[in-house]
N, C-alpha and C positions, 0 to 999 in steps of 0.2 A: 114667275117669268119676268123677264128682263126685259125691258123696251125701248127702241135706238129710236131717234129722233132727229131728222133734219129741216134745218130752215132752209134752203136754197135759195143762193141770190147768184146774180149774175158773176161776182169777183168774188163770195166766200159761202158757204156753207155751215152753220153753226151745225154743234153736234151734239146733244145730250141724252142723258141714259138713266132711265129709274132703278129703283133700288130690284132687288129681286123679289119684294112684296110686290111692285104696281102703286107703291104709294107715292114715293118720293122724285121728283126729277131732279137731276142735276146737270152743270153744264159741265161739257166735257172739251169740248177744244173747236176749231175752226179747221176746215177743210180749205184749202185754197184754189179757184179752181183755174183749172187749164184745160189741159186734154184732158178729154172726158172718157178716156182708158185710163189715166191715172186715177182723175177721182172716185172711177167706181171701186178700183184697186183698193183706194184706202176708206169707202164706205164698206167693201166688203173685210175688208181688216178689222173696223171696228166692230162691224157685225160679228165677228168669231172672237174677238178680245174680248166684248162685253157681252159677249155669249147672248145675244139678244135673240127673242120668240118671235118678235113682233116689230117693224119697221114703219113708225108715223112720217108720215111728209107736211112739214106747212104750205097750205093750200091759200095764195096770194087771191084773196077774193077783193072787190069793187066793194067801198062802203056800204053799196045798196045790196051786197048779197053775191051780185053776179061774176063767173068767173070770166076774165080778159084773155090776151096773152100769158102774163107770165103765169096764170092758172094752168093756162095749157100747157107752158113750159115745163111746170113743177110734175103735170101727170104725165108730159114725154119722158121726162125724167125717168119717175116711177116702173115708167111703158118698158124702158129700157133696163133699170135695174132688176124688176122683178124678171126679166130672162136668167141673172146671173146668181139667182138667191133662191131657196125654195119658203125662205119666211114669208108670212102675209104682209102685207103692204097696205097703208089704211092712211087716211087724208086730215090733216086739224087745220079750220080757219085758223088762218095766220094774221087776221087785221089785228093793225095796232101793236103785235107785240114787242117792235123794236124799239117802239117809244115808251112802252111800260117798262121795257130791261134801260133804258135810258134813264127812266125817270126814278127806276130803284136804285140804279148805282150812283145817281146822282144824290140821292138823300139817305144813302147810305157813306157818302163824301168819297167817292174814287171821281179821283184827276179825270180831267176830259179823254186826255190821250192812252190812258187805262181803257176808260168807257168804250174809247174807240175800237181798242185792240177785243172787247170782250163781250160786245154786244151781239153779234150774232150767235153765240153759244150760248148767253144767258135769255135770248129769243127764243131760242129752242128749246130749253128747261121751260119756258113758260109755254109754250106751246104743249110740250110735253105733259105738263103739268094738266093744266084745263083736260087734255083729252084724256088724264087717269083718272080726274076728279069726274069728268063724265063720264066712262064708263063703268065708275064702282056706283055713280047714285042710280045710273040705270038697271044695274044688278039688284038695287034694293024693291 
């Protein structure tokens, strides 16, 4: 099974999607957001393109754990797309990972203005990632 993965930020969306083991994340593009008829439009696109089972959301928590606004924001979100999807929908702390896709593409030598354009989908691959690596050690 296939698993789509959204960062949600106020101006983009990163987007990535594991292999069809559950092992691997990848990042796959940035959503832009506007009207949020459009975006669901095109989450629900990717969701039939990458034939995905299963729908993670990065869940913007408070250093200390707790969730804020844009926690709330990320589950209206959810509140609203799970009407237009019959996949399951399921939540990954999202602290920190924009500065770890920061800090990989940085020492992996990509230009700032690269980093810029690709940060929120390679957020989302790590998001994605942590929540495959947690669900297969839970398996064990």
């Amino acid at each position: 099974m296939r698993y789509l993965c959204l960062d949600p930020g106020r101006k983009r969306i990163g987007v990535a999607v594991s292999d069809e083991t559950g092992l691997i994340a990848s990042p796959v593009g940035v959503i832009q957001v506007g009207d949020r008829a459009q975006v669901f439009k095109q989450v629900l696109r990717h969701i039939e393109e990458q034939e995905a089972g299963k729908l993670i959301i990065g869940l913007p928590l408070h250093m200390n754990g707790d969730e804020g606004i844009e926690a709330a924001r990320a589950r209206d979100f959810a509140r609203q797309l799970s009407k237009l999807t019959k996949i399951p929908i399921d939540f990954m702390d999202e602290r920190l990972t924009s500065v770890e896709a920061d800090r990989l593409m940085q020492e992996a030598g990509v230009k700032r203005e690269k980093r810029k354009a690709n940060i929120d989908a390679r957020a989302a691959a790590i998001i994605l990632q942590t929540y495959l690596d947690a669900e297969r050690s839970e398996r064990r």
